[in-house]
C-alpha positions in Angstrom: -77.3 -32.9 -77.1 -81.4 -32.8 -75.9 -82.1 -29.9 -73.9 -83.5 -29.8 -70.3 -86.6 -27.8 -69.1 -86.2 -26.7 -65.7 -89.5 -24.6 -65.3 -89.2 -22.5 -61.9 -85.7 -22.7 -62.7 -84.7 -19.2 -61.2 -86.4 -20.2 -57.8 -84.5 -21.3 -54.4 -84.6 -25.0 -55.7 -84.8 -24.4 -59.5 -81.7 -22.6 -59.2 -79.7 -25.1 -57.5 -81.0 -27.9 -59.9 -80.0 -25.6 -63.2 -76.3 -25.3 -61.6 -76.4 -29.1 -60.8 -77.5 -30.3 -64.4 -74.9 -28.0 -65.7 -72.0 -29.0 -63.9 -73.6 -32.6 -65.0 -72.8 -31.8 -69.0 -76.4 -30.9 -69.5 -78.1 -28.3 -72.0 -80.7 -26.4 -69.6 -83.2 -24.3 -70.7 -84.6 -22.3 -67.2 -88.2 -20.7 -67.7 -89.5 -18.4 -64.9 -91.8 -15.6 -64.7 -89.6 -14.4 -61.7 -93.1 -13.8 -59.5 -91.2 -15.7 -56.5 -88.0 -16.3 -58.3 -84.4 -14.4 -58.6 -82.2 -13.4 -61.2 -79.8 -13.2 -59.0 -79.9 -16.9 -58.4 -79.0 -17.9 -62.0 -76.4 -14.9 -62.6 -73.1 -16.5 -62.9 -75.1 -18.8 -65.1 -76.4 -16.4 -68.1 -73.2 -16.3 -70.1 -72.6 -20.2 -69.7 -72.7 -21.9 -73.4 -75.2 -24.5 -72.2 -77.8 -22.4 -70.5 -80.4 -20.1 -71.7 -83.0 -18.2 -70.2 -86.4 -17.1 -70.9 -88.7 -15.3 -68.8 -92.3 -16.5 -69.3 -95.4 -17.9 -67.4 -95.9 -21.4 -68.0 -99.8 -20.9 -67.9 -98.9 -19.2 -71.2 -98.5 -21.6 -74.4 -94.7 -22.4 -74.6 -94.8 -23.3 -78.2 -92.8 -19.9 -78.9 -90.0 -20.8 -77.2 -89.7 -24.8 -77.5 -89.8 -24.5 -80.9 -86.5 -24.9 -82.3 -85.2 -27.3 -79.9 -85.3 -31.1 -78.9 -86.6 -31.7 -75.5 -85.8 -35.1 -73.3 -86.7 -34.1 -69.6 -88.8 -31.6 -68.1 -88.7 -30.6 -63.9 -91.6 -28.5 -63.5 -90.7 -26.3 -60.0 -93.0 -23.6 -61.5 -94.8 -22.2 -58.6 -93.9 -20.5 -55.1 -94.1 -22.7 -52.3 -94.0 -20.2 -49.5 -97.5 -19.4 -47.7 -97.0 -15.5 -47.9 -95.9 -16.0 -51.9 -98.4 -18.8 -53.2 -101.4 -16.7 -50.6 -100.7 -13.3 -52.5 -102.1 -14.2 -55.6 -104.0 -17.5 -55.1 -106.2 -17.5 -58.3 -102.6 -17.3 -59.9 -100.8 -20.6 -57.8 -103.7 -22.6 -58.8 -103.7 -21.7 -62.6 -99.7 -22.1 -62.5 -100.5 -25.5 -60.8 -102.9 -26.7 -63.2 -102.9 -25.0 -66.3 -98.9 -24.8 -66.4 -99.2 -28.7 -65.9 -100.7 -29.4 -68.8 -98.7 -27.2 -70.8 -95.8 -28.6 -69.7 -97.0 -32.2 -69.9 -98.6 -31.4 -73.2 -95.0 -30.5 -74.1 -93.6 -33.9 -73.0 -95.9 -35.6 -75.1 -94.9 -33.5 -78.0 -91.4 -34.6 -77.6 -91.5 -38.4 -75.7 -89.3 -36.8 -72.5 -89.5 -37.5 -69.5 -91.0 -34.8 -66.5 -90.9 -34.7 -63.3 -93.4 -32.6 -61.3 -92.1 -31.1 -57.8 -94.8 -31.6 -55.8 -94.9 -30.8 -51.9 -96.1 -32.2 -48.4 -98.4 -30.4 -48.4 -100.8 -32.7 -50.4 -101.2 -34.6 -47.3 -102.6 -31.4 -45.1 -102.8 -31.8 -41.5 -101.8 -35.1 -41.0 -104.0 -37.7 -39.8 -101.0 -39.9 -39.0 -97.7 -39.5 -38.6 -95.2 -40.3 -40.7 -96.5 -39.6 -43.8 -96.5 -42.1 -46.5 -96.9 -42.0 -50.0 -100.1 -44.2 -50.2 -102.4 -41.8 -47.4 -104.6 -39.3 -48.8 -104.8 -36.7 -46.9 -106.6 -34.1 -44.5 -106.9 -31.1 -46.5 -109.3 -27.6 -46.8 -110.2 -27.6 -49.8 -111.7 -24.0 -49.7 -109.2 -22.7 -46.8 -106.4 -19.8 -47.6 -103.4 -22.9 -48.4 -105.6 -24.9 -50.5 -104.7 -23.1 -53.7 -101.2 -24.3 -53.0 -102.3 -27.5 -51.5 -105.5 -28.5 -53.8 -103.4 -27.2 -56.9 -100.3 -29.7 -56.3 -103.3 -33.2 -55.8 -104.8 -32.0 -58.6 -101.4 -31.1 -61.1 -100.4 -34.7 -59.6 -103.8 -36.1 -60.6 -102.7 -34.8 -64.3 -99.5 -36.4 -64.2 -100.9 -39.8 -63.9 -103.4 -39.4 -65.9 -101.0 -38.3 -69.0 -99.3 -41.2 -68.0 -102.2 -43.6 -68.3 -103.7 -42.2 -70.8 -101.1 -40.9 -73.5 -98.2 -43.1 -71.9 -96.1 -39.8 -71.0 -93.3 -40.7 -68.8 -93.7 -39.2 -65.2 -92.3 -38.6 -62.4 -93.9 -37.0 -59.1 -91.6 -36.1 -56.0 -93.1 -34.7 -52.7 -91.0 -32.3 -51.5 -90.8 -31.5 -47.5 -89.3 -28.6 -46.5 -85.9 -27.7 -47.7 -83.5 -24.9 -47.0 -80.3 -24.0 -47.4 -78.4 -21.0 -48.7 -79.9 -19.0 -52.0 -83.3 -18.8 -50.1 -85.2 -15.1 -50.3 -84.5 -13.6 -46.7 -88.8 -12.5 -46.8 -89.2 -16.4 -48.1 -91.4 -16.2 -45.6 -90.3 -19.9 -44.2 -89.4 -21.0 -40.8 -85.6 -21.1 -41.2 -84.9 -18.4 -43.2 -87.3 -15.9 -40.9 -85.3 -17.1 -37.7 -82.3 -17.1 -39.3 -82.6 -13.5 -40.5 -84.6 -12.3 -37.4 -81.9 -13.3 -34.9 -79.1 -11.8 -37.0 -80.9 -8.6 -37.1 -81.6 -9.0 -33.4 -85.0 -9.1 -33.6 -87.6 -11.2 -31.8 -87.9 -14.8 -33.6 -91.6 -15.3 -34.7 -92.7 -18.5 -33.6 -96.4 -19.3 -34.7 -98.6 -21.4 -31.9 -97.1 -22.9 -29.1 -94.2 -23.8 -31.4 -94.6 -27.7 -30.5 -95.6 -28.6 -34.3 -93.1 -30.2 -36.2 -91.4 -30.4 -39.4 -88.6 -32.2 -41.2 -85.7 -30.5 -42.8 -84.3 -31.4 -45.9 -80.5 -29.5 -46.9 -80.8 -28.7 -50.5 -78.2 -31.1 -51.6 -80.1 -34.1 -50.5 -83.2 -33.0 -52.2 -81.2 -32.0 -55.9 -79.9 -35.9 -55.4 -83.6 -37.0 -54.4 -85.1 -35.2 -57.8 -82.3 -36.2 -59.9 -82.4 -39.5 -58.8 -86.1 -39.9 -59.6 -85.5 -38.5 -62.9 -82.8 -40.8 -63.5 -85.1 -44.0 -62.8 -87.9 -45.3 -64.1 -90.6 -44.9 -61.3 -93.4 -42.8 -61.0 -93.9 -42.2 -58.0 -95.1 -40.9 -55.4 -91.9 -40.4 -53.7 -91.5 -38.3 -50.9 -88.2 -36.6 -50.7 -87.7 -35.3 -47.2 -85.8 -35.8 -43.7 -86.9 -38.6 -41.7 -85.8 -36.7 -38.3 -88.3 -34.4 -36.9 -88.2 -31.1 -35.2 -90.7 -28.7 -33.4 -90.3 -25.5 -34.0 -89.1 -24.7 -30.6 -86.0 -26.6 -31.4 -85.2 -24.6 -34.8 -85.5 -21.5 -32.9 -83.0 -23.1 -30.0 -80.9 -24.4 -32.2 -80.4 -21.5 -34.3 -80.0 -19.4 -31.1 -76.7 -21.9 -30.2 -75.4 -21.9 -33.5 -75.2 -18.0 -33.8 -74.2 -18.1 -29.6 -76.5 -15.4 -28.7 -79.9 -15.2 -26.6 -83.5 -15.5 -28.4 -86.2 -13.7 -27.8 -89.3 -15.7 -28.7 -92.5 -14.0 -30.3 -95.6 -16.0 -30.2 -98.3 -15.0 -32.6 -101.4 -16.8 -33.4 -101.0 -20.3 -35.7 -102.0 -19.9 -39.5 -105.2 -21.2 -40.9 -104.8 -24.8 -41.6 -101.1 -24.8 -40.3 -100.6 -28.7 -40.0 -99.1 -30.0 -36.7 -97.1 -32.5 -37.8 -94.8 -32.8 -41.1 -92.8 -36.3 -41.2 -92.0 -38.4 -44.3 -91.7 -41.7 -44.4 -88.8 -42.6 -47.2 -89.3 -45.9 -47.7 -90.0 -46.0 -51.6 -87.3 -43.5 -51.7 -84.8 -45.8 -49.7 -85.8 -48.7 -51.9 -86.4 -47.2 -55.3 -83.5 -44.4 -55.7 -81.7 -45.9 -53.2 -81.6 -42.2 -51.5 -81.9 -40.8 -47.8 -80.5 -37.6 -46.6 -76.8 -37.1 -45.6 -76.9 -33.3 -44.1 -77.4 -33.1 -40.2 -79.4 -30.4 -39.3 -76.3 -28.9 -37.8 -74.1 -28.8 -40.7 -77.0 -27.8 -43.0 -77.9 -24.6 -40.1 -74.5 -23.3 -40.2 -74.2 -23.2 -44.2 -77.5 -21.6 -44.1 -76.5 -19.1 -41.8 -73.3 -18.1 -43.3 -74.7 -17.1 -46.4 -77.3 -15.2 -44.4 -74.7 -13.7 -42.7 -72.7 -13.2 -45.9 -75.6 -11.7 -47.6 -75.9 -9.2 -44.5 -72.8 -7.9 -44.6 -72.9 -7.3 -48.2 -76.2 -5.2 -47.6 -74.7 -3.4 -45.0 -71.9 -2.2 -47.5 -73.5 -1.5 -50.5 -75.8 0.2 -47.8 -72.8 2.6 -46.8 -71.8 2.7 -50.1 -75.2 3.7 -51.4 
């Protein structure tokens, strides 16, 4: 049985996608440098038969450890995609973005798979229009604090097409909006995940702005089926794989407040550099391609979330005691 590559594999999504393609039959081979990823994520994976592990930066040649097996799809999820993570070493994001592209394309070639690159919504920057489709080009700073993140993901897509036209690689590009659910960092350093955390710690929820920008909220599970339904097909894309309902921030922070039934208090703080206002895909392609659309309510997906933040809590707190 061919192997797949899931580079980023011990990362919030990576993670889920390695436990998905195994449960699927699949051979995975998960590569991570662990600079934003979690061994913890892939634990109760380690000993199973059809998953290995190697820790190594994909801006690093990966001939040393695709040697010896046969290759026939590649996800490349190799890069963090919070602000604080991908900020902290910038020069880093952009290298893993684009130089880890090409290896990982050039590793494609090599063995005629098939890869699929996880790129974001942020390609689009702040939004000229709203929703965002896969055809509009975007409003991005292309020397502000996100664009290593933001300019590294347009160009590592640029790649991908042009492997594709010129040595006839087999791509696939998905454009991830923002997805949570449980397995995320508590410091991710993302919307849900900080006002999940900082409301069961009974701290003030940090709201950046006037917390009127939106975003759209895709549960994990709908964005594994998104990427492995892209895989699956024959497109290549642009796709953007996201929830088509939007929220302000206001409303996360409200909501959250209900679900956990206890009061917020609301910290204002001055908006990022080049924070966009609006986040809101349009899933047309997706609808009509993979025939995919999300089926978690924002609800259903908030309360799993927070019970493993809760979970994770108590456990803290008792190894804490113990400790």
């Amino acid at each position: 049985m061919n192997k797949t590559v899931v580079a980023g594999g011990a990362g919030f999504i990576g993670a889920h996608l390695c436990e998905y393609l195994i449960g699927q039959g699949r051979k995975v081979l998960c590569i991570d440098n662990l600079s934003s990823g979690d061994l913890n994520f892939i634990s109760h994976l380690i000993n199973h038969p059809n998953f290995s592990f190697v820790q190594h930066n994909i801006v690093e040649p990966l001939d040393s450890i695709t040697a010896e097996i046969q290759i026939d799809e590649i996800y490349n999820l190799a890069c963090p995609a919070s602000p604080p993570h991908y900020q902290a070493d910038p020069i880093g994001t952009t290298l893993t973005c684009v130089v880890g592209s090409v290896n990982l394309l050039e590793l494609a070639k090599q063995h005629k798979a098939r890869i699929l690159l996880a790129s974001t919504s942020e390609v689009y920057g702040d939004p000229l229009k709203n929703p965002q489709h896969e055809t509009d080009r975007g409003n991005v700073n292309p020397n502000g604090v996100r664009a290593c993140y933001d300019e590294g993901k347009r160009c590592a897509e640029s790649l991908f097409f042009d492997y594709q036209r010129v040595h006839g690689v087999s791509i696939a590009v998905a454009r991830l909006f923002n997805t949570y659910g449980p397995s995320m960092l508590a410091d991710d350093g993302r919307l849900i995940p900080n006002l999940i955390n900082q409301q069961l710690q009974d701290k003030p929820m940090t709201v950046y702005g006037d917390g009127k920008q939106t975003r759209a909220f895709c549960y994990i599970d709908d964005t594994l089926s998104g990427l492995v339904k892209l895989m699956a097909s024959t497109h290549a894309g642009p796709v953007n794989i996201g929830n088509p309902v939007e929220h302000t921030v206001l409303e996360i922070a409200e909501l959250i407040s209900a679900l956990l039934d206890q009061p917020a208090t609301l910290e204002h703080l001055p908006l990022p550099a080049d924070d966009p206002r609006q986040r809101l895909p349009d899933i047309t392609r997706a609808k009509k391609w993979l025939s995919w659309e999300p089926q978690t309510n924002i609800v259903d997906g908030l309360q799993a979330t927070i019970s493993y933040f809760s979970e994770q809590q108590k456990l803290n707190s008792v190894s804490g005691e113990v400790a």
